[in-house]
C-alpha positions in Angstrom: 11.1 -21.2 -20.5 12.5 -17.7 -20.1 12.5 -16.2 -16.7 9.3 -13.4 -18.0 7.1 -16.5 -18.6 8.0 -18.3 -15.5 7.2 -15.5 -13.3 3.7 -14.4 -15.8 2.6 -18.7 -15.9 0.6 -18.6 -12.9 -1.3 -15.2 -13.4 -2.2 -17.0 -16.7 -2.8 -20.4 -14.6 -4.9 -18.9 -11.6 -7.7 -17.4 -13.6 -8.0 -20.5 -15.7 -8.3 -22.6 -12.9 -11.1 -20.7 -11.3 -13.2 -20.7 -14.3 -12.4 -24.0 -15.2 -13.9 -25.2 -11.6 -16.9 -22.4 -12.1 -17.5 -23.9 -15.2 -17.6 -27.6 -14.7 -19.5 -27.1 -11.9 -22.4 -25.0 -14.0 -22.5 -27.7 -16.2 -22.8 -30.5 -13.6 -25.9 -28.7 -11.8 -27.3 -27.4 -15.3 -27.5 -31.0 -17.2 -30.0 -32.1 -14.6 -30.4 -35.3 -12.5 -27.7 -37.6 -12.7 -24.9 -39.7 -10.1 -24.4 -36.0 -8.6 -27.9 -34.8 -8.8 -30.6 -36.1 -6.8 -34.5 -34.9 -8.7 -36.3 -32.4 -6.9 -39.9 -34.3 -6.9 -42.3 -34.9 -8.9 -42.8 -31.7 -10.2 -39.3 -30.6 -10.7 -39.3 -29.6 -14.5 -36.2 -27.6 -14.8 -38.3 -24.6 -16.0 -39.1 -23.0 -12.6 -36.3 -22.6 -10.3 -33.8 -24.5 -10.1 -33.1 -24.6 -13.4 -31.9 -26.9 -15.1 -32.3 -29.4 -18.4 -32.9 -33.1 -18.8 -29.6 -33.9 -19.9 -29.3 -37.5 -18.4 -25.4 -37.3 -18.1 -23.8 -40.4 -17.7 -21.9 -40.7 -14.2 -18.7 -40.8 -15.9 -19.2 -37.6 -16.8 -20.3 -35.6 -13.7 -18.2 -38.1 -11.2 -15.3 -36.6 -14.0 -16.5 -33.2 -14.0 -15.9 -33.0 -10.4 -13.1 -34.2 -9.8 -11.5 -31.5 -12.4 -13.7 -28.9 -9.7 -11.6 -30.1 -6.7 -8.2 -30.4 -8.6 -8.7 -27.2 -9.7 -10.1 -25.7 -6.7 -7.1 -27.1 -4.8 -4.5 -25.4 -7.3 -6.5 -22.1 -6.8 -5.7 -22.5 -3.3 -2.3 -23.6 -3.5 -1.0 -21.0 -6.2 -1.8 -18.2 -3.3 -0.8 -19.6 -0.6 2.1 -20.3 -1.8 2.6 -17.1 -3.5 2.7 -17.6 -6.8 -0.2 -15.6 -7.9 -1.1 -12.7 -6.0 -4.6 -11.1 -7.6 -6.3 -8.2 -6.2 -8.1 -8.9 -3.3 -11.3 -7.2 -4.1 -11.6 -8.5 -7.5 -11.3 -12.0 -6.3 -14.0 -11.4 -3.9 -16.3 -9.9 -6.9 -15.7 -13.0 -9.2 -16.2 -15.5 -6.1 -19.2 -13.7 -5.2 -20.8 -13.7 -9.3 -19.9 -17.4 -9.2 -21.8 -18.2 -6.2 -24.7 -15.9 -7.3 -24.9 -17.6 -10.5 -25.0 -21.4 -9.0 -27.2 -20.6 -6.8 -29.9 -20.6 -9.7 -29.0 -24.3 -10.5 -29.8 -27.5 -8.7 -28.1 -28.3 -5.7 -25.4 -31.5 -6.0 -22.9 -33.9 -4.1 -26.0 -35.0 -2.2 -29.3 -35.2 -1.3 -29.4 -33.7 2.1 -31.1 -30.6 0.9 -34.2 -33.2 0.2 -34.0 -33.8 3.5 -33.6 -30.4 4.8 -36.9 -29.8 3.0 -38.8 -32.5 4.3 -37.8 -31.8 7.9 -39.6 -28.5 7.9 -42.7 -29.8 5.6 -42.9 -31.9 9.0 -43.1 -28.4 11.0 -45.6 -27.2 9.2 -48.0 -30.0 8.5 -47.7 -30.7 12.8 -45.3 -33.3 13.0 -41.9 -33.4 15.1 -39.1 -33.6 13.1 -36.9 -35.1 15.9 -39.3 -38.2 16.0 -41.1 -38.3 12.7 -39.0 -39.8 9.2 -39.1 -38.7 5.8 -41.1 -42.3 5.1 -43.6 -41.7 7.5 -44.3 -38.3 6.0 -44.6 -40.2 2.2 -46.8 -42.3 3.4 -49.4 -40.1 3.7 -49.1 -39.3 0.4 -47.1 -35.8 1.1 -44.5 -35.3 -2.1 -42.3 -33.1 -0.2 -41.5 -36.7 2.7 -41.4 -39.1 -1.0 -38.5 -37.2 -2.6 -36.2 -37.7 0.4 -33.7 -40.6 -1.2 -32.0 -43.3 0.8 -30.4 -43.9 3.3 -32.2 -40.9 4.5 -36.1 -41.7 4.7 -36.0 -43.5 7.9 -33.7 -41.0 9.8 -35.4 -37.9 12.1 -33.8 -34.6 12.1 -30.2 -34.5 13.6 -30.2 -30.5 13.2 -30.5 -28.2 15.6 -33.8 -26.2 15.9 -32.4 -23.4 14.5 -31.7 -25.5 11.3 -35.6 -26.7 11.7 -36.9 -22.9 11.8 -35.2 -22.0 8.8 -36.8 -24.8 7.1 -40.1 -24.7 8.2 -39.8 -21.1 7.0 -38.9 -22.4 3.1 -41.6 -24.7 3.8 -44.3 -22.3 4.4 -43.8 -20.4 1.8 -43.2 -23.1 -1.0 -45.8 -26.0 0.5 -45.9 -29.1 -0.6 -43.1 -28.2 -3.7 -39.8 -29.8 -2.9 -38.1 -28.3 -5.5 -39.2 -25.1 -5.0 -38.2 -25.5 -0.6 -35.2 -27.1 -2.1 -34.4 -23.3 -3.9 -35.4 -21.3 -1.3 -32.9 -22.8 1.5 -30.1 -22.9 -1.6 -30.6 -19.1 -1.8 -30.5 -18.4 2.2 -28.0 -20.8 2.0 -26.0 -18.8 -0.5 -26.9 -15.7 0.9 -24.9 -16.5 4.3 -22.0 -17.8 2.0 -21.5 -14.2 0.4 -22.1 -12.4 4.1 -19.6 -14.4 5.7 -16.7 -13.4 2.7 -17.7 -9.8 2.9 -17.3 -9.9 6.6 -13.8 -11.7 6.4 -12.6 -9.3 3.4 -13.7 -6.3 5.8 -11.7 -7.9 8.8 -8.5 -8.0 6.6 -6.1 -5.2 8.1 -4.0 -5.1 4.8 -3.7 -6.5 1.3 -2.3 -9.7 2.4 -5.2 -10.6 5.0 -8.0 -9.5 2.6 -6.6 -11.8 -0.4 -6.4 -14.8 2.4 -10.1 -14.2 2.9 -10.7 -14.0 -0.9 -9.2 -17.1 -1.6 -9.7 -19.4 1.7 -13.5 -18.7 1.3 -15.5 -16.2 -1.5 -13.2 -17.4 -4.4 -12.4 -21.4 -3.3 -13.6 -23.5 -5.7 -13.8 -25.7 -3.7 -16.3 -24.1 -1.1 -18.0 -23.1 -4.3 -18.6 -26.9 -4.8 -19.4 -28.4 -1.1 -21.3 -25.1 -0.2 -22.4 -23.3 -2.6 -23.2 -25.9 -5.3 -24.2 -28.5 -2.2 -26.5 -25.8 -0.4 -25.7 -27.2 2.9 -26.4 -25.9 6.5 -22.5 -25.4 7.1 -22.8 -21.6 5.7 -25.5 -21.0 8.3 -23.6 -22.3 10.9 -20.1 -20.1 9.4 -22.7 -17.0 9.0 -23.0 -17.2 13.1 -19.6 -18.2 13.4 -17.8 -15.5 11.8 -20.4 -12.5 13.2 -20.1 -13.6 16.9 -16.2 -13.1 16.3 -16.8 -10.1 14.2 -19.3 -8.4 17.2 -17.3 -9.7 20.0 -15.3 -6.3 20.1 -18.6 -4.3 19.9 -20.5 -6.4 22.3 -20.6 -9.8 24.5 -24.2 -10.1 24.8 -24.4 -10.3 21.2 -21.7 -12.4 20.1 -22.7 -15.2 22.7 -26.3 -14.8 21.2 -24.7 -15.4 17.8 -22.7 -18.2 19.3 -25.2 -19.8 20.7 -27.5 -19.6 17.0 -24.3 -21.5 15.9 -24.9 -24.3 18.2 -28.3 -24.1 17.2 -28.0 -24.6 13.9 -25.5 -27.5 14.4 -23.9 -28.3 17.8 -20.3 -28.1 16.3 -20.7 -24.6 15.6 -21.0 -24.0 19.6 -17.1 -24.3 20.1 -16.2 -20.4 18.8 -18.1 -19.9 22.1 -15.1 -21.3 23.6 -13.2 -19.4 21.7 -14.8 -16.3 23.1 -14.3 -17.3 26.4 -10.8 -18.2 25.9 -9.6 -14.3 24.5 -12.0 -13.1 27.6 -10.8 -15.6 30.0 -9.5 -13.1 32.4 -12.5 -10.5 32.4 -15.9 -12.6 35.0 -18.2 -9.8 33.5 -17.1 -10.6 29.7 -17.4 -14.5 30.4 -21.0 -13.9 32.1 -22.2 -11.4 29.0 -20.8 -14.5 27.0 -22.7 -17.5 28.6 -26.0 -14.8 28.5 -26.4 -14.5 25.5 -25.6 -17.6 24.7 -28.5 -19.3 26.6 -30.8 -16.9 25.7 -30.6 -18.6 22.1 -29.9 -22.4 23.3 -32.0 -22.8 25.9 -35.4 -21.6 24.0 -34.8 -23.4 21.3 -34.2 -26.4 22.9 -36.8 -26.4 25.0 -39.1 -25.6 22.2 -37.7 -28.3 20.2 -38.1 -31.2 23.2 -35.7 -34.5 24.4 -36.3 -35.9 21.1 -33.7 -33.3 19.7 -31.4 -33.9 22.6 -31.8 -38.1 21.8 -30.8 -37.3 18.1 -27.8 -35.5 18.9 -26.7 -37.9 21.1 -27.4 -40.8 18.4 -25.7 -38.8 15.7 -22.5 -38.3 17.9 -22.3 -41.8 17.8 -21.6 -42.5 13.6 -18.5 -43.1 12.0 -18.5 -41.8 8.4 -16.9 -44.2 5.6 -13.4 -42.4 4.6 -12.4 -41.4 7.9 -9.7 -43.1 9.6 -12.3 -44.3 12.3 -13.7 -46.4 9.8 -10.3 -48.9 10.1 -10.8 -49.3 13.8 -14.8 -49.9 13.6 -14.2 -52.8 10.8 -10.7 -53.6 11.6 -10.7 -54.2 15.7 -14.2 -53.6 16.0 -14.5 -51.2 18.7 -17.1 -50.5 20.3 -18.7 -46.7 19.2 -18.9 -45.1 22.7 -14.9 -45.9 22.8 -14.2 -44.6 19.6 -16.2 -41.3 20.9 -14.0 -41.0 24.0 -10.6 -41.5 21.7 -11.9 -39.4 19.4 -12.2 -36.8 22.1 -8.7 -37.1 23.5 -7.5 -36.9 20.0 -9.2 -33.5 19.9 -7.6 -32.3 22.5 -4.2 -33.7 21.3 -4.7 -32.1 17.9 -5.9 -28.0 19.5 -2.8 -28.4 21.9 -0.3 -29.1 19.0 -2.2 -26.5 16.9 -2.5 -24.0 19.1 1.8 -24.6 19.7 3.4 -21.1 19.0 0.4 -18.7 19.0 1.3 -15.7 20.8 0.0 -15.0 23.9 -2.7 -12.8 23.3 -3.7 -14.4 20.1 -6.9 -13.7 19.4 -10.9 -15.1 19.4 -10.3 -16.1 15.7 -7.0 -17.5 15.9 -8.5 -20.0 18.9 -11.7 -20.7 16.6 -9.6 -21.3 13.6 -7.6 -24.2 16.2 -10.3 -25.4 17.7 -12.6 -26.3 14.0 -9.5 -27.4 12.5 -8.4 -29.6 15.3 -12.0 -30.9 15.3 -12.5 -31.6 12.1 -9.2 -33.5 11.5 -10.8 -35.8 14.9 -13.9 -36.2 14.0 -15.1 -39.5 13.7 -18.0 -38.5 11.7 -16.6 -36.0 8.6 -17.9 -35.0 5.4 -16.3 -32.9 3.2 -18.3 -29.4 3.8 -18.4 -29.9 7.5 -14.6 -28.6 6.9 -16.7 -25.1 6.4 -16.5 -23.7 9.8 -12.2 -24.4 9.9 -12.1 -22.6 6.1 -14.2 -19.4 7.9 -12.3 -19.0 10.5 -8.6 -20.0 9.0 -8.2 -16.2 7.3 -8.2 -14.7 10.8 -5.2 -16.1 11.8 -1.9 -15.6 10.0 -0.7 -17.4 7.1 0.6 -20.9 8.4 1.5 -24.6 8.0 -2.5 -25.0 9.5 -3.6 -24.0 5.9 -1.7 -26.7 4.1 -3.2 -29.1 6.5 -7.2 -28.2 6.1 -6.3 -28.2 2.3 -5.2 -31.5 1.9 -8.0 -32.7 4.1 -10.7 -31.1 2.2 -9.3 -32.4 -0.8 -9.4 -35.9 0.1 -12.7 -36.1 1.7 -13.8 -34.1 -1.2 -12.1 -36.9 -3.9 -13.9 -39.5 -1.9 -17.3 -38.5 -1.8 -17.4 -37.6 -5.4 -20.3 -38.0 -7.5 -22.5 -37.7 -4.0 -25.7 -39.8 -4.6 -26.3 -43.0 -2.4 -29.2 -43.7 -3.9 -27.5 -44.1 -7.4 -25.7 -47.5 -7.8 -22.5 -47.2 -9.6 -21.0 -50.3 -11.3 -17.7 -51.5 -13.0 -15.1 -49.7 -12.9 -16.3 -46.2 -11.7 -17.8 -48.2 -8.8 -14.4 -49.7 -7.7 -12.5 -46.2 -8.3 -15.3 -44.4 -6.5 -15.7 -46.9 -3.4 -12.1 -47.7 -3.7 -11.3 -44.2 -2.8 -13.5 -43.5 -0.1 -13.5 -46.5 1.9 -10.2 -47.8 1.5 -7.6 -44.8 0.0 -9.6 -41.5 1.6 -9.0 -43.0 5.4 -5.2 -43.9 5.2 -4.5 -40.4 3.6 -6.2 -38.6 6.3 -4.3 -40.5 8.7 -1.4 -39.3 7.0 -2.7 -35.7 7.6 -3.6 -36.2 11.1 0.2 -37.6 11.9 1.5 -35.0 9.9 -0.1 -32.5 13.0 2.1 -34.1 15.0 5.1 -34.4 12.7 5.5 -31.0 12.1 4.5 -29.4 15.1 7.7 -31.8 16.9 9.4 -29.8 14.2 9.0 -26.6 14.2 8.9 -26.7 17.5 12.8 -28.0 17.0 13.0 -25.4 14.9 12.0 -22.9 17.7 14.1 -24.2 20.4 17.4 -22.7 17.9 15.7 -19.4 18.4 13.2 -19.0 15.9 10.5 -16.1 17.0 6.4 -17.4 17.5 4.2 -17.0 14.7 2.4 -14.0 14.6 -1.7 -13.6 14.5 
């Protein structure tokens, strides 16, 4: 290959790889139900939105499909970080937005929790509590919206936080007792917050190189476009709240603690950029007090509002241990007992933002601490899917270019590969059952536990590295 081609291959490669993951995507949400596509009810035709056909694809197919969308997504990523391609910020953003625009008119995939999401706030508005009431009690009084909820879902209350239950109660209103239609709605809110949250990154960029690290880490990653965009899930809310409270914080306390504190609301996770605040305005009592203000002017409504039976499901949900974490090997290997694999889980936390936050300069700022403490959170977690990953993605592009992004990238990638086609109520078999559960219960958690002692392994080096006189990393 002569040197011309060498240097040309991955401007050729990039833009091949992003429609290639837009693509298969389209057609994985477009053919209809399937092993990645739960139906939206009864009266879910495909005519009326979310559109879609009656394709029956095999799940060969789709579990294939999707696959090629996180390969490619993750080449996408890697070909910029690592330099190779280098498109125009602004243009990425454009084609990252037109993607997301344009999958938000299909049916949401990779699982069913938007059914769920729906019949959570059909509960609101028919007079039921969501923290106490199930999907199964709300089918059986004949209400569509509680029988399209699949398994293992229709005996589990609301985990979210009342934020989360507003904004669906809201879809519900207005589409009654349609799940497909309450289904669409939160998908476009849903999407909606996804393009905000890139257009306020790209406008944070302070040159060319920051604003194509926003591009790519979030408007134009394929494989946000498949866990957030094409999954609808409440991680873009949460990243919406996330990424304004650090965007205001400048402008005012009050606010970004408010937005903070609708974070938590939405999902408790999304309550640590508070910390984050606190920690840039650590040495300022009137900034820390404007902080905690507006924070509980948020929290504290809405959890009263919402009662101790939201309080009772956080606590119960803090308590699972998802299938392809590394967890999983202590739960069914020495058996430990959940509460202690809450409190190591913790002090892993902790471990993990210490070694992360190594080398930040001293005044590094609010989104450099955020972009620590999801990512060190995320890679602890004893309960992880692959789109809670959304809130280290949003705030990754306001710290500089580092080893941190090599790190979320592989672990979105393998949580990704093993939760792929989505569906638990679909029963795989054969082979495609043994690849499938092979992956994410007995490949996914050894390869995060290579990424979690790689933290440590190259922190201890660098940090080698640093002792011969190399300079911090700049933020």
């Amino acid at each position: 290959m002569r040197q011309t081609d060498a240097a040309r291959w991955p401007h050729r490669v990039g833009p091949g790889l992003l429609a290639l993951a837009a693509g298969c995507l389209a057609v994985t949400q477009l053919l209809g139900p399937s092993a990645a596509e739960p139906p939206l009810g009864s009266n879910d035709s495909g005519t009326t939105p979310p559109w879609h056909v009656a394709g029956s694809p095999s799940p060969w197919l789709v579990t294939s499909l999707l696959v090629v969308v996180v390969l490619a997504g993750a080449g996408v990523v890697t070909l910029v970080l690592t330099r190779r391609w280098r498109p125009d910020a602004r243009r990425l953003t454009i084609a990252g937005v037109l993607v997301a625009g344009a999958l938000a008119l299909l049916p949401p995939i990779g699982s069913a929790d938007t059914l769920s999401y729906a019949a959570y706030g059909r509960m609101v508005t028919t007079g039921h509590n969501p923290y106490s009431t199930t999907p199964a009690q709300l089918a059986d009084g004949g209400d569509r919206v509680g029988a399209a909820v699949e398994v293992p879902w229709q005996h589990t209350p609301a985990v979210y936080g009342p934020l989360a239950t507003a904004e669906q109660a809201a879809a519900s209103a207005v589409a009654g007792d349609n799940p497909a239609l309450t289904v669409w709605l939160l998908d476009l809110v849903s999407v909606a917050a996804f393009i905000l949250v890139g257009l306020l990154l790209l406008r944070t960029g302070r040159d060319p190189t920051a604003r194509l690290r926003a591009a790519t880490l979030w408007t134009a990653n394929p494989l946000l476009w498949f866990q957030l965009v094409a999954g609808a899930h409440l991680e873009t809310l949460v990243a919406a709240a996330v990424v304004g409270a650090l965007t205001v914080t400048s402008r005012s306390r009050v606010a970004a603690g408010a937005l903070a504190g609708a974070a938590a609301s939405v999902k408790a996770p999304g309550g640590l950029v508070w910390l984050a605040l606190a920690w840039a305005d650590r040495a300022s009592r009137r900034a820390l007090l404007a902080l905690a203000v507006g924070a509980a002017v948020v929290v504290l409504p809405g959890y009263a509002a919402a009662g101790t039976d939201a309080i009772r499901q956080l606590h119960r949900a803090s308590r699972l241990v998802s299938l392809a974490t590394p967890w999983r090997l202590l739960v069914n290997g020495p058996h430990l007992s959940r509460g202690l694999v809450g409190i190591l889980a913790t002090v892993l936390f902790i471990v993990f933002v210490v070694v992360l936050a190594r080398r930040l300069p001293p005044g590094a700022g609010a989104g450099a601490v955020a972009a620590v403490l999801f990512l060190g959170y995320v890679l602890a977690a004893p309960y992880e899917l692959p789109w809670y990953d959304a809130l280290a993605w949003a705030c990754l592009p306001l710290m500089a270019a580092s080893w941190r992004d090599g790190l979320l990238l592989a672990h979105t990638t393998v949580l990704s590969l093993a939760y792929i086609p989505g569906r638990a109520a679909v029963h795989l078999s054969g082979l495609l059952q043994t690849l499938t559960w092979g992956m994410r219960t007995r490949v996914a958690p050894w390869l995060l536990l290579v990424v979690m002692a790689a933290v440590v392994v190259i922190a201890l080096r660098r940090n080698q590295l640093a002792g011969r006189g190399n300079a911090p990393e700049v933020s």
